[in-house]
C-alpha positions in Angstrom: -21.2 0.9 -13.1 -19.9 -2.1 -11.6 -16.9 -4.5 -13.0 -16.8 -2.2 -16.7 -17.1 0.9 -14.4 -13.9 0.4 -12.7 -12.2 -0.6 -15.9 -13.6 2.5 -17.8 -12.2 4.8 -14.3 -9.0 2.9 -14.4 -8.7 3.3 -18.3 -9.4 7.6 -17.8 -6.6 7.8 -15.5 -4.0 5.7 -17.6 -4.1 2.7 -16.1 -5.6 -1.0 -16.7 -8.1 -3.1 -14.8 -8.2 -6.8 -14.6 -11.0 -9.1 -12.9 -11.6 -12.6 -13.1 -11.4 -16.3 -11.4 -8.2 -17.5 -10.6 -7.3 -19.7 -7.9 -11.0 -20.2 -6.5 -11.2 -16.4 -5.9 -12.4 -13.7 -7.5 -9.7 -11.3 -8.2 -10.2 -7.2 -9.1 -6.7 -5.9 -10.2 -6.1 -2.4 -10.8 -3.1 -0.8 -12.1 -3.0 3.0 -11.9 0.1 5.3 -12.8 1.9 6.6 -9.8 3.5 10.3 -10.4 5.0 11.7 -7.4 4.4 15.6 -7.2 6.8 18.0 -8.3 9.0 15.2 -10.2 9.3 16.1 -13.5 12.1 13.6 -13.8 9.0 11.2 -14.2 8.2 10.4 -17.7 6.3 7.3 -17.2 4.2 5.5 -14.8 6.5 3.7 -11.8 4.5 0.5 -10.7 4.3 0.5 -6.9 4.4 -3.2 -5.0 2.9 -2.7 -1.7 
């Protein structure tokens, strides 16, 4: 499974997976799409900044 694992999962569910080097660290970022329940106002994928 692994790193091409969580890019295959992140792929399924519509979203994108990036890892790599940057900055001296090793970075995993995954991007999934983000539906709230019962919103059918929502026609695409709202990107969510914690």
């Amino acid at each position: 499974m692994g790193l091409v694992g969580i890019g295959e999962r992140a792929s399924a569910l519509g979203g994108t997976a990036w890892t790599g080097a940057h900055g001296g660290e090793f970075i995993v970022d995954v991007t999934l799409p983000w539906v709230v329940a019962g919103d059918e106002s929502a026609a695409s994928a709202t990107t969510v900044t914690p």
